[in-house]
C-alpha positions as a printed Julia matrix, in Angstrom:
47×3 Matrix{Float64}:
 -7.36  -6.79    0.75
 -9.76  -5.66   -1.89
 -8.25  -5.04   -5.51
 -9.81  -3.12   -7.64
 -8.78  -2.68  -11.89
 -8.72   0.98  -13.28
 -7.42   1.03  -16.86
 -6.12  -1.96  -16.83
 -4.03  -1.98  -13.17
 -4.8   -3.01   -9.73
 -4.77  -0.37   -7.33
 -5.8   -0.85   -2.69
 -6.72   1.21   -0.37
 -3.25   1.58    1.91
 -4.18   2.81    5.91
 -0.89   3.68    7.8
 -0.8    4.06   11.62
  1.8    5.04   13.43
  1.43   5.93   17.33
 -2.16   7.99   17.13
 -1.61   9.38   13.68
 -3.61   7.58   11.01
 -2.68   7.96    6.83
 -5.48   6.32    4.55
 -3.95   6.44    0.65
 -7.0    5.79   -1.26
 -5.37   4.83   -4.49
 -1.86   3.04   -4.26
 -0.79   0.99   -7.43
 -0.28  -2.6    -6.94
  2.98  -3.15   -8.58
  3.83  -7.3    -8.48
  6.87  -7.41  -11.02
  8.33  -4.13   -9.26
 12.39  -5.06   -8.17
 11.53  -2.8    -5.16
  8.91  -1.77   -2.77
  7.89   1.61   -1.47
  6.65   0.29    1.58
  9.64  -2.22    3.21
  7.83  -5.28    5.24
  9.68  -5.79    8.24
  9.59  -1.88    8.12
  6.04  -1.65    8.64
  6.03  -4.72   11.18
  8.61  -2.02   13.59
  6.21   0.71   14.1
């Protein structure tokens, strides 16, 4: 995973597959002290 620091933050490229359709989110904010998560884990293992 590369990080990369805009103002400050730490932001990754996110790709999401499911089935044939691809999603690439260029800039997704790295959040580490964040009580909850957009994108679940075990979630993302299912598909």
């Amino acid at each position: 995973m590369k990080i990369r620091m805009r103002d400050g933050l730490p932001f990754v490229k996110v790709t999401l597959i499911h089935q044939e359709t691809v999603l690439e989110i260029e800039e997704v904010l790295l959040d580490t002290g964040s009580a909850s998560t957009i994108f679940s884990y075990t979630r993302s293992l299912s598909f």
